[in-house]
N, C-alpha and C positions, 0 to 999 in steps of 0.2 A: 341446290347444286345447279350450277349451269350448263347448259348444253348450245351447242353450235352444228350448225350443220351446213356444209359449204359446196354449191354445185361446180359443176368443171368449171378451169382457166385454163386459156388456151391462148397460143402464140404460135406464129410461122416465120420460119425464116431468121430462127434466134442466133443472134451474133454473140458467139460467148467470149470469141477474141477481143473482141469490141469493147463487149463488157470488163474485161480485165483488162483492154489496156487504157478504158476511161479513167479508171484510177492508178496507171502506172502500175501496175501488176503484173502485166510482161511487156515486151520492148514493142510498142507501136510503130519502127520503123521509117520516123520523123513525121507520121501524122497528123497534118492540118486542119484536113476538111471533113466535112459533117458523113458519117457515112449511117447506114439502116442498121439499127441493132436489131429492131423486130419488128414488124408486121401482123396487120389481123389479130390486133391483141382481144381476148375478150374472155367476160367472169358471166354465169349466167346467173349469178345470186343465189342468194343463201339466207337463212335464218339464225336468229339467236334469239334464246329463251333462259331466264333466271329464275326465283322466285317473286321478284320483284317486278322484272317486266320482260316483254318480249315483242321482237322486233323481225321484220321480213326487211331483207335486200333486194332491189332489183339489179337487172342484167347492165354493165358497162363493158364498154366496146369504145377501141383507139384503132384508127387504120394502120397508123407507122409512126416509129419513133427511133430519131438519129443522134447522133451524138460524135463529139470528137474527142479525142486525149484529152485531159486537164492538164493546166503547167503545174500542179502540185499531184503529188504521191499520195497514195493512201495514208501511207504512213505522216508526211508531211502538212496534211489535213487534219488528223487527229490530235500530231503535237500540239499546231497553233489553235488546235479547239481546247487542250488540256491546258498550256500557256493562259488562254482570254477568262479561262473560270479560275484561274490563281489571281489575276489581275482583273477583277472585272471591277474591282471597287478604284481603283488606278491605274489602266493600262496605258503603258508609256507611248510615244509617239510611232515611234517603229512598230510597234507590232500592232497599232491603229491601220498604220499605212497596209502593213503586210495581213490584216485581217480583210480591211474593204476592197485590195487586189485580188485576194483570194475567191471573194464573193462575187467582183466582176468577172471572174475564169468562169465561173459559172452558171452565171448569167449569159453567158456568150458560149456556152457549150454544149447548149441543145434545141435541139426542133422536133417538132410534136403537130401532129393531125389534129385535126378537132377530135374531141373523146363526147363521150354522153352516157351518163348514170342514170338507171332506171330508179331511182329513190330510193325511200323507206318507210315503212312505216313501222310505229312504236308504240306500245301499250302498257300500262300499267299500273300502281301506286304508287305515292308519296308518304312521307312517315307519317301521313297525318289520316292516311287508310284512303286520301283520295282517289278517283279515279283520274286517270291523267294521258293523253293520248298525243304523239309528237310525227308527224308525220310531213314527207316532200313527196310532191309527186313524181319531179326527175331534175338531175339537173345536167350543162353542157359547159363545156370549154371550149375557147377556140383556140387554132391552132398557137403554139408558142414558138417565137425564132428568136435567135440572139442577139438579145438587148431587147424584143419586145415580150411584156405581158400582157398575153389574149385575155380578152371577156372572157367574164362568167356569168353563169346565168342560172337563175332556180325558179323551180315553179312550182306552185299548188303545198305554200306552206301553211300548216297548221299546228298551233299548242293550244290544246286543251287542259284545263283543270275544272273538275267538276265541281260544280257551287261556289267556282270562283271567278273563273276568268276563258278568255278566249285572246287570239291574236294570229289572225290570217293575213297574208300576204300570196296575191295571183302570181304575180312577177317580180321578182328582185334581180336587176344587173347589174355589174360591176362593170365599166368598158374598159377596152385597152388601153394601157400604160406604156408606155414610149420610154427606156431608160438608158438608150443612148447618148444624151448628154450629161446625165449625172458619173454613164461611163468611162463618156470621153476625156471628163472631169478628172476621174481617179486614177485613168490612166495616164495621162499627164502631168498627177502628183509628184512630187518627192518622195523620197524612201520613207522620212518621218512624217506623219502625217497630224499638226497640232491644229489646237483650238485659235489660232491666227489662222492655218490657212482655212479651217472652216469657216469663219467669219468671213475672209475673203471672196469665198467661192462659194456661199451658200445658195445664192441664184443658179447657180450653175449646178447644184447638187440635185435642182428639184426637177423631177422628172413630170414628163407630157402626160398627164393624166387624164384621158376621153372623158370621164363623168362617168355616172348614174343614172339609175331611173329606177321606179319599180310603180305597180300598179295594184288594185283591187285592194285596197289595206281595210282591214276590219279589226279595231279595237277593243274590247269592253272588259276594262280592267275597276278592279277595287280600288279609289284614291284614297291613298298612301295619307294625305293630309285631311280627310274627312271622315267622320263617321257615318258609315252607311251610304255614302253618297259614290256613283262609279263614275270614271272617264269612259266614255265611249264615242271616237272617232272612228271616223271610215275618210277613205280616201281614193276618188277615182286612180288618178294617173300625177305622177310626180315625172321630171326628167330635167336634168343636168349633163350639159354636150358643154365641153371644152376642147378649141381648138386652135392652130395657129401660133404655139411660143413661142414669144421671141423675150432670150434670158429668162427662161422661167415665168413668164406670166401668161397666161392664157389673152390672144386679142382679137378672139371669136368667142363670144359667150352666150350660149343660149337655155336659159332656165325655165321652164313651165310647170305647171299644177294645174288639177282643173278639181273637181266635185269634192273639197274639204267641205265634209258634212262633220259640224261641230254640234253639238246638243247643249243650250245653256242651263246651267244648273237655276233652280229657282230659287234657293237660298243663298245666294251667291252676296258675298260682304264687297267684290271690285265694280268701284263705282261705273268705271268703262262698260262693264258685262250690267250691270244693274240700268244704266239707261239703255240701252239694246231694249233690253227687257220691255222695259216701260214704253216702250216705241211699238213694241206687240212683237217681238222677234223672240222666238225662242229657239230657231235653231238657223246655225250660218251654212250657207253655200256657196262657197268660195272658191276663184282662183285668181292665177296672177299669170305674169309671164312677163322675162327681158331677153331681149334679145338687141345685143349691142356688136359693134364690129370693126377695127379697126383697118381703115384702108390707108398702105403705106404710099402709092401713088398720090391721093390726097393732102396725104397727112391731116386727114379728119377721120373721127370717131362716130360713125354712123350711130344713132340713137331711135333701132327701127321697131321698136316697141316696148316701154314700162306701162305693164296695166294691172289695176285689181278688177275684179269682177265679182260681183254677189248676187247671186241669184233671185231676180224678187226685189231686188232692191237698185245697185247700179253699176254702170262700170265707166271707168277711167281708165283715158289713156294717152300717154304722152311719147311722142315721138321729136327729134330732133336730128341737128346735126354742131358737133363741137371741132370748131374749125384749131388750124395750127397745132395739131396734136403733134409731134416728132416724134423721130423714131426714139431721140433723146428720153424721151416720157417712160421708154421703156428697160433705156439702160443700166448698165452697171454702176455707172456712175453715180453718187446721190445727191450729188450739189449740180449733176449737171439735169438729172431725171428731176429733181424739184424748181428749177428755172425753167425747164419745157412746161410741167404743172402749171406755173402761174404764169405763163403764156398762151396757153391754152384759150378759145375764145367760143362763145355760145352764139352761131352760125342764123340758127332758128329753131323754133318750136313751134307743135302744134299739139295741142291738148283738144280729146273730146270726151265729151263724157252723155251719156245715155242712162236716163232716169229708166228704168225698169218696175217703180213703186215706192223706191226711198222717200220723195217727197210728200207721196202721199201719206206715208206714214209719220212725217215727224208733221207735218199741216194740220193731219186730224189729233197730235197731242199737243198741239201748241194750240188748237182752237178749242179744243175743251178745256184747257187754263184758263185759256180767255172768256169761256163761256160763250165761241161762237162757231162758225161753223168752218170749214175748209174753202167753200165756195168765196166764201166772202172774205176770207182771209189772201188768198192768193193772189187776186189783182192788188191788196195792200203789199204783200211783200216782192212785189216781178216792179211794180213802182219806185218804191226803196229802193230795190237791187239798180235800176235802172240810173235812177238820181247819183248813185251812188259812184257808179263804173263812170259816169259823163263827169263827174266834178275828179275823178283821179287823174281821167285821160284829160283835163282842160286844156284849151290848145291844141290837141289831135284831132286833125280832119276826120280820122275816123271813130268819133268819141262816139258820135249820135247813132252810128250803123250799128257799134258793137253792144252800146247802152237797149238798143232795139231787141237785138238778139239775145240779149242777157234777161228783159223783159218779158219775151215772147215763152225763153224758156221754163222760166223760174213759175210763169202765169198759167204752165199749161198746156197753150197750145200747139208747143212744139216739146219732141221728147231726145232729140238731138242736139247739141250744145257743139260747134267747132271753135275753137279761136287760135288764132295764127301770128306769131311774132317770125319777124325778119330783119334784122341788123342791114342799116343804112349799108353802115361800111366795113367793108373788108380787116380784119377776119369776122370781125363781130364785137357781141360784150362780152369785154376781159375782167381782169378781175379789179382792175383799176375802179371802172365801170360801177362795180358792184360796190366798192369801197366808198362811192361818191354817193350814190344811193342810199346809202344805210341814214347819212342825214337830209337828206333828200331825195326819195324814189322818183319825187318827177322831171332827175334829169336825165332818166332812163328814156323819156316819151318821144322827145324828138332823134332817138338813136335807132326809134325801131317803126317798122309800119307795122301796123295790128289793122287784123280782119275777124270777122268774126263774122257766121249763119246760122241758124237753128229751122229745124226742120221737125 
């Protein structure tokens, strides 16, 4: 049998008038504006216990929470919810329209404090007699207003299965969503709302959505496709920020990872993961990051960082600028957004990249094929590479400064690599540019200055 056991809930300053006339339940008087239903709401937590398992609540607490009339009744509410479950396998255009008006009434008819749940925790078996233990440490909301949804945020999760698995997570957030233009959208509809004018307005239907992040991930599950053999990742910090739409598409975008700690299986049949291997790697640390930005006074796409990075081994990183971007690029339009596309032009780049031990490691398995040693192999291959870069750039004043740098790197004794492209002219290489190239890359050479240092 189950038992519960539930501490006080408490509220001040409860508006019952409010509360009834949010759903039309008695005459609200032509009320517009958001007013206080309640205040100092708070639950001190509680416990639940079964034969199966049992679980402790923690204490949650909201400072205030407002609201205004809805344009639908209670009653009015419940019909079009009884209507959408008779039609859910064909409902017709009218009561499409009058279904997503009704769910923007109510997206715009409240605001809410930040609230914060003191967690849970959970204990107990699975049919298999395991033990099994499911627990949060707390989690928070922020405040909601009409048309926006706040962040959420969780912390200190953990699922246990004994002698099976694990799966922690430090931080998990969700940011806030912006759904003012999907509103403005609906609101602006027709009465009938079909699959034309979704097609039309699907840009417009997608709301501002901040990103994600979460941090501390800890893995170690049973793979599904192996016998006996587990996944087990961890992962420092993940984060995804989007910002600035314009028509639905994000033109600030910043993504990062940092400490993907991967463990390579040693029986592993994918050729990619088997040379790693063979290179002496058996486990990756990794991350990346892009961070790009669209600036409308330019009308260039800033390119202020793509990189990987591996720890012990090396990182890349490329930076640039893509000139002639228009706002076109971004619009509604798609014969006019795919003519700004292939007018678009690559401004400059600069790529660097910093040995941290990957050459060391694939020098000393290329000289034990050889049967020689790393020392001796390296002024062979910074030579090569050098020959190599001088006879692509022929003709480029700067073929011998970059050939040097390519040599100095590849050799040794520099663990820093920059090299820099810059389009002669205005805006840059287009796609023409690159079209000419494909049967001829060296007529890229004299359209751009390249430099190149290694330190």
């Amino acid at each position: 049998m189950a038992a519960a056991n539930s501490a006080p809930l408490s509220a001040a300053g409860f508006n019952i008038g409010g509360v009834l006339g949010l759903y039309g339940l008695v005459d609200a008087g032509g009320q517009t504006e958001l007013e206080t239903i309640y205040t100092d709401f708070s639950f001190e937590g509680g416990s639940f216990e079964s034969p199966e398992i049992s679980c402790t609540m923690g204490a949650t607490s909201a400072a205030e929470f407002k609201a205004r009339p809805l344009n639908y009744s209670f009653g009015e509410i419940m019909a079009l919810a009884e209507t959408l479950d008779a039609q859910q396998d064909d409902p017709s255009p009218e009561l499409i329209g009058a279904a997503l008006r009704m769910y923007v009434d109510l997206f715009t008819a409240f605001e809410t404090s930040p609230a914060t749940f003191g967690g849970f925790d959970c204990a107990g078996t699975d049919d298999e007699g395991r033990a099994i233990s499911f627990s949060i440490a707390g989690m928070s909301m922020g405040g909601m207003s009409p048309g926006i949804y706040p962040a959420f945020s969780m912390d200190g999760l953990d699922m246990t299965i004994e002698d099976d698995g694990s799966v922690q997570v430090g931080n998990m957030t969700v940011k806030e969503m912006d759904l003012s233009a999907p509103i403005a959208a609906i609101q602006g509809a027709p009465e009938a709302i079909d699959e034309a004018w979704f097609m039309a307005n699907a840009r417009s239907l997608i709301p501002a959505f901040a990103g994600f992040s979460f941090s501390d991930v800890a893995v170690d599950v049973p793979d599904p496709d192996s016998d006996g053999e587990r996944i087990k990742v961890s992962l420092g910090a993940f984060d995804l920020s989007l910002a600035d739409y314009l028509n639905g598409i994000p033109t600030n975008v910043l993504t990062t990872a940092s400490n993907i700690l991967v463990s390579l299986p040693e029986d592993t049949d994918d050729e990619q993961l088997r040379q790693l291997i063979d290179l002496g790697v058996t486990e990756i640390d990794a991350g990346f990051t892009l961070d790009a930005a669209w600036n409308e006074a330019d009308n260039a796409i800033a390119i202020n960082e793509i990189s990987v990075t591996g720890a012990n081994l090396a990182t890349v990183k490329l930076a640039g600028t893509i000139a002639n971007a228009t706002e076109a690029l971004f619009g509604l339009d798609e014969n006019q957004a795919l003519a700004a596309a292939m007018g678009v032009a690559i401004a400059n780049l600069k790529l660097d990249i910093t040995d941290t031990g990957l050459s060391d490691i694939i020098l000393a398995t290329v000289a034990a094929e050889q049967g020689s040693d790393p020392a001796t192999m390296r002024p062979i291959f910074a030579g090569l590479a050098e020959g190599t870069v001088i006879g692509l750039l022929a003709g480029a004043a700067e073929a011998q400064k970059v050939g040097a740098a390519i040599n100095s790197f590849v050799s040794g004794k520099a663990k820093y690599l920059t090299i820099e492209m810059t389009a002669k002219e205005a805006p840059g290489l287009g796609l023409m540019d690159f079209m000419a190239a494909e049967d001829d890359p060296t007529v890229l050479i004299g359209k751009v200055t390249i430099d190149a240092s290694a330190k």
